[in-house]
C-alpha positions as CSV (number, residue, x, y, z in Angstrom):
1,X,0.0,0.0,0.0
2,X,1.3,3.2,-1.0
3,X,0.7,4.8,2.4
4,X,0.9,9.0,0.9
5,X,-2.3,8.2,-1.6
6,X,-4.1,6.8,1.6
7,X,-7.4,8.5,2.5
8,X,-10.6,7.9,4.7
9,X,-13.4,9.7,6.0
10,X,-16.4,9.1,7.8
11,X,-19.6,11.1,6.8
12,X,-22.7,10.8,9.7
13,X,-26.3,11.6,8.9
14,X,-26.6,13.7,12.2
15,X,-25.2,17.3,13.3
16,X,-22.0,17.3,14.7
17,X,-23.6,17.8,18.1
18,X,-25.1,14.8,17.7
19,X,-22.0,12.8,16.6
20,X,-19.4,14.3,19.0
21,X,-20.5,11.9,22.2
22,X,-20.4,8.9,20.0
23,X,-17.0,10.2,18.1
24,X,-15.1,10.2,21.5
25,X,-15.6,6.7,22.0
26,X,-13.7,5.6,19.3
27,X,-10.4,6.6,21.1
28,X,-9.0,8.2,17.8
29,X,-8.1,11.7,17.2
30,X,-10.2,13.4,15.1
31,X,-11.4,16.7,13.2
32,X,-15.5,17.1,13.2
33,X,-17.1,19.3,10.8
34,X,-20.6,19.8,9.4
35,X,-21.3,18.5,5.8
36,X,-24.6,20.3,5.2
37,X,-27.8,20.6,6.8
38,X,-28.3,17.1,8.1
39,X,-24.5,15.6,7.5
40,X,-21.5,15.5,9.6
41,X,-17.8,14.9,8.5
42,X,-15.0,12.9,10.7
43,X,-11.6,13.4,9.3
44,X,-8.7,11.4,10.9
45,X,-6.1,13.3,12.4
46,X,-3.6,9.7,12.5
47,X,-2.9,7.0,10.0
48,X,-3.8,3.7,11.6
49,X,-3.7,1.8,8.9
50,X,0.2,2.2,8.8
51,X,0.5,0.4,11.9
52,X,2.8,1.5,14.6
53,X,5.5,-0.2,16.5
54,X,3.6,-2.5,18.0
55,X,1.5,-3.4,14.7
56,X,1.2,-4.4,11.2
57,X,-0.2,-2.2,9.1
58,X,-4.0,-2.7,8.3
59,X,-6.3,-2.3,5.3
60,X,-7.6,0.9,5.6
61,X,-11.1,-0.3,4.5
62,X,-11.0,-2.4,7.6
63,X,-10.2,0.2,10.1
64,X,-13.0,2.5,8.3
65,X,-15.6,-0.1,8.6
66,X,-15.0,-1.0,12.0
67,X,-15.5,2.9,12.8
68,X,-18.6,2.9,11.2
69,X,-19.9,0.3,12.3
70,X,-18.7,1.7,15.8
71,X,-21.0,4.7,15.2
72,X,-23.8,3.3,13.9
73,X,-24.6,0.8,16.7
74,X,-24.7,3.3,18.9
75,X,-27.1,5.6,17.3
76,X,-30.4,6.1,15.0
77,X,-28.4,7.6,12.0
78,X,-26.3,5.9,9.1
79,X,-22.7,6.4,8.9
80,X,-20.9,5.6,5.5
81,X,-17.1,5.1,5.7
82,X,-15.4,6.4,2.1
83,X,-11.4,4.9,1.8
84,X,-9.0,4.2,-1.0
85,X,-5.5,3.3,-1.0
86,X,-3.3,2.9,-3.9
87,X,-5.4,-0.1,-5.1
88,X,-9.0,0.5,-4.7
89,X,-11.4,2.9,-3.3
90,X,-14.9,1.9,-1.8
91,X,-17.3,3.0,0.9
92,X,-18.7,1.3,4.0
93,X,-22.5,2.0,5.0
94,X,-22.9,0.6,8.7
95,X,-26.7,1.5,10.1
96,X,-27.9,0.1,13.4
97,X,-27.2,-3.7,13.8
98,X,-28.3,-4.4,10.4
99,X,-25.1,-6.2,8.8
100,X,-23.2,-3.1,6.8
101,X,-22.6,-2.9,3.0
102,X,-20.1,-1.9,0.9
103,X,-18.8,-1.4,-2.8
104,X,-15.4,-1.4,-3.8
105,X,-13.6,0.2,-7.5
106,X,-10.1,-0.9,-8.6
107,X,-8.0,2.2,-9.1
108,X,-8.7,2.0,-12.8
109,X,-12.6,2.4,-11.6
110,X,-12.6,-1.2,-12.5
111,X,-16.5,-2.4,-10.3
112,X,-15.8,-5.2,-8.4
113,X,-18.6,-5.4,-5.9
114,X,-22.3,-6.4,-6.0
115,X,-25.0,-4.9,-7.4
116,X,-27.0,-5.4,-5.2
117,X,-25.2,-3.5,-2.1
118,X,-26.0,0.0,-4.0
119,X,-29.7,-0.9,-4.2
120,X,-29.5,-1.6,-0.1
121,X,-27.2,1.2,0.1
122,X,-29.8,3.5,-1.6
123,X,-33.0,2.0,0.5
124,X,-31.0,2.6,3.8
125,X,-30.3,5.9,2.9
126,X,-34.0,6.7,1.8
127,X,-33.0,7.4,-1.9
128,X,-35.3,8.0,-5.1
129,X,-35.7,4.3,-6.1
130,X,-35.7,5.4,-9.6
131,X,-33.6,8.6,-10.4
132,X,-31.2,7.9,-7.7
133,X,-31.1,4.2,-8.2
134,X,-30.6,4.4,-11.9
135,X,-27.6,7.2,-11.0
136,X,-26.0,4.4,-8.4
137,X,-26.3,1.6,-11.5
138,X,-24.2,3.8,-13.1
139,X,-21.5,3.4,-11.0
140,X,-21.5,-0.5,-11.3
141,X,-20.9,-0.3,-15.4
142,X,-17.6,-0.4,-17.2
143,X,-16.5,3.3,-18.0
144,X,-13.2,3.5,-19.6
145,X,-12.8,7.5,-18.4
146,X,-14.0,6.6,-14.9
147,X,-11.6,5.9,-12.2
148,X,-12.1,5.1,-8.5
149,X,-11.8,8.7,-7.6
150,X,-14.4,9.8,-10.0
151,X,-16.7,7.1,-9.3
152,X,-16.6,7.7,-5.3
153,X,-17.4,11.3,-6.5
154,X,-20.5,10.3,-8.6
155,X,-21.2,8.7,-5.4
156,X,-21.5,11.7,-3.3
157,X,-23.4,13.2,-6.4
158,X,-25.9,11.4,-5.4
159,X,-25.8,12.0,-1.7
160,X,-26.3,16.0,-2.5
161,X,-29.8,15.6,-3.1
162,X,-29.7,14.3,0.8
163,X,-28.2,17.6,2.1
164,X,-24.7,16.5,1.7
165,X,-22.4,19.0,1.1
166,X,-18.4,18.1,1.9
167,X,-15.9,21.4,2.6
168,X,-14.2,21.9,-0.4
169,X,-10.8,20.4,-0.8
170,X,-12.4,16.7,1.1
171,X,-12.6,14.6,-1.9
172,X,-12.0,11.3,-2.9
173,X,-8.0,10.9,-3.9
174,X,-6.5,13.2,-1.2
175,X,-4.3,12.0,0.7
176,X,-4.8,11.7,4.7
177,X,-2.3,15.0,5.1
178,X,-4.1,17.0,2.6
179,X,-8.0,16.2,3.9
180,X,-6.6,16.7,7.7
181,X,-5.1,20.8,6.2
182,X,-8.6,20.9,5.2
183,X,-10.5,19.9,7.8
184,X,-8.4,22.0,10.4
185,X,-9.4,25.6,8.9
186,X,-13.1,24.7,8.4
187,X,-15.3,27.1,10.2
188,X,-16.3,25.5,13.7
189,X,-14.1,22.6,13.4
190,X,-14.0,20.5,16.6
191,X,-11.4,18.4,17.1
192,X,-12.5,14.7,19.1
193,X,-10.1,12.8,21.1
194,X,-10.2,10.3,23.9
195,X,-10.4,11.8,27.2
196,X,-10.6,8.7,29.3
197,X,-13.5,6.5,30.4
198,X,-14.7,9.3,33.2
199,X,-15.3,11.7,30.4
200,X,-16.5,9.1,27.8
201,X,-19.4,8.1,31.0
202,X,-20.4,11.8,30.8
203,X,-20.6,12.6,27.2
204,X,-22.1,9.5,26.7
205,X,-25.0,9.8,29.3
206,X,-25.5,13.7,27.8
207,X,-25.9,12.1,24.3
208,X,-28.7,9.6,25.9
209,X,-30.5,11.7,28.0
210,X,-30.7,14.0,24.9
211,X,-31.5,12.2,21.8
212,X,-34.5,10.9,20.4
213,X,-34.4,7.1,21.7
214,X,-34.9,8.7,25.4
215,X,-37.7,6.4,25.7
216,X,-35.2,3.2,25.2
217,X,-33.1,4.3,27.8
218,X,-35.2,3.0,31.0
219,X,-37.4,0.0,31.5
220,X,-37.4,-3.8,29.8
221,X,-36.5,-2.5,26.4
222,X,-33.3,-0.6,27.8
223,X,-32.0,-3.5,30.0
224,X,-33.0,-5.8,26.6
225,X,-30.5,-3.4,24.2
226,X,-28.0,-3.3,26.8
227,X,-27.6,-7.1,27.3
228,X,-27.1,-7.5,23.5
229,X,-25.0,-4.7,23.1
230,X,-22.9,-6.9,25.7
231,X,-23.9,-10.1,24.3
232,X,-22.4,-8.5,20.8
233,X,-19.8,-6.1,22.1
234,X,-17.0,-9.0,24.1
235,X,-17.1,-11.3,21.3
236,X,-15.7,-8.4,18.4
237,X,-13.8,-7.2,21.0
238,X,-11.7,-10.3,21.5
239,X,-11.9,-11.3,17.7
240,X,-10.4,-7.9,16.8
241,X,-8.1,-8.1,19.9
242,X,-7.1,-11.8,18.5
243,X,-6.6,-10.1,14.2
244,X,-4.9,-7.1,15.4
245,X,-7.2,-5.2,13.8
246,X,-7.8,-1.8,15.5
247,X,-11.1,-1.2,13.6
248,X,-13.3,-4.2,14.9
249,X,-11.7,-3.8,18.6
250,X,-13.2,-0.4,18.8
251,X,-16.7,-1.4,17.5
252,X,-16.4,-3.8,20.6
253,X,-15.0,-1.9,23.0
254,X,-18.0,0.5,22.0
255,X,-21.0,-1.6,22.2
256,X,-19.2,-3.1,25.4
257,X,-19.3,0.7,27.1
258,X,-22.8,1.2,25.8
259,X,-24.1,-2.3,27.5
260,X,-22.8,-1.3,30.7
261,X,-23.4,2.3,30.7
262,X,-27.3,0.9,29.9
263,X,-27.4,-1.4,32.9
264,X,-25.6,0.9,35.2
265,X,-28.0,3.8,34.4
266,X,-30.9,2.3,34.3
267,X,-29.7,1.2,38.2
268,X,-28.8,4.2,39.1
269,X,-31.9,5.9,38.0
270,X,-34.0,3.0,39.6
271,X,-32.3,3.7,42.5
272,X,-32.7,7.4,42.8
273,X,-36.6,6.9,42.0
274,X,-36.9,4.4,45.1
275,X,-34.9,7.4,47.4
């Protein structure tokens, strides 16, 4: 992998108010910006996928869809992971617990995923099942002027008639140093980093207490989502603990926090009701 013509970025269907509580818990460092009305853009500030001492470098498509996949389990909106590497480009789409889908181009724009992931890519995103599908189809078809670049930017074509609207200067083909410049002198940037598990408790009950699944977080159904979140969480975490792969581990370590945070809040709150 040709580690300067790396890039990644993480685009959330929520405000960046909304995404910041869920961002810190991925224990990277990070830029947040706003990608439009409804859209949100997480640029990383590192290079994971080069590895570190410790660590042999990993596919960046694998980091990027464990991060997704991260955020979405956590929340009510979509997050779609867009990567490409020397080789290939592709994106991620990671919504709920609903298993995540992806599409991946060889450099030359070359279409070497399935069909049908753009047609559950487009229903999980609420596209036009005509115009927009037909756009998406597009992007599955030989085109000899097309490379991976351009195709992950007919991509985001398509994603402007959701409200998408990426900073100039974050596009597909940039490398990692280039979209972190840009991100840095957006307007109201916010930079995300781990703070440690005290802080990550507090941002993460303030994200509950205000977002729209309120109801969820008391009662049967909350004790119910937390003992799958656990049920889900320890496994990944140990099977991305056992690959090395930094992506997976953090999806893990994720829905680990959220399962206990549930039960533990949901105690504490009984308690201070029977008081």
């Amino acid at each position: 992998m040709n580690a300067t013509s790396t890039g990644a970025l993480l685009l959330c269907r929520a405000d960046p108010e909304t995404v910041r509580p869920l961002a810190h818990l991925l224990r990277e460092q990070m830029l947040l910006a706003r990608a439009g009305e409804e859209w949100s853009v997480l640029v990383p500030e590192g290079k994971p996928w080069n590895g570190g001492a410790e660590q042999d470098p990993e596919p960046v498509d694998r980091i990027l869809g464990g991060w997704a996949t991260a955020l979405a389990v956590g929340s009510t909106w979509p997050v779609l992971a867009l990567w490409w590497d020397a080789d290939r480009a592709g994106f991620t789409l990671a919504a709920g617990f609903r298993r995540p889908v992806g599409y991946i181009w060889l450099t030359d724009g070359t279409p070497v995923g399935e069909d049908e992931a753009l047609r559950t890519f487009a229903v999980r995103l609420g596209l036009d099942p005509v115009l927009d599908v037909q756009a998406l189809e597009e992007l599955t078809r030989p085109d000899p002027d097309a490379d991976a670049d351009a195709r992950l930017r007919g991509l985001l074509a398509v994603l402007t008639r959701t409200g998408l609207t990426l900073p100039t200067g974050l596009s597909p083909g940039e490398s990692a140093d280039r979209l972190r410049s840009v991100a840095a002198v957006q307007r109201e940037v916010d930079r995300v980093e781990w703070a440690g598990w005290r802080d990550a408790v507090r941002v993460e009950l303030d994200a509950v207490e205000s977002s729209r699944i309120g109801p969820w977080v008391r009662g049967p159904r909350a004790r119910a989502v937390a003992a799958a979140q656990l049920a889900v969480g320890l496994p990944l975490l140990l099977w991305g603990a056992r690959r090395r792969s930094g992506g997976w581990a953090a999806a893990g370590a994720v829905l680990l926090a959220q399962g206990v945070l549930g039960l533990v809040y949901e105690r504490a709150r009984a308690g201070a009701d029977a008081s």
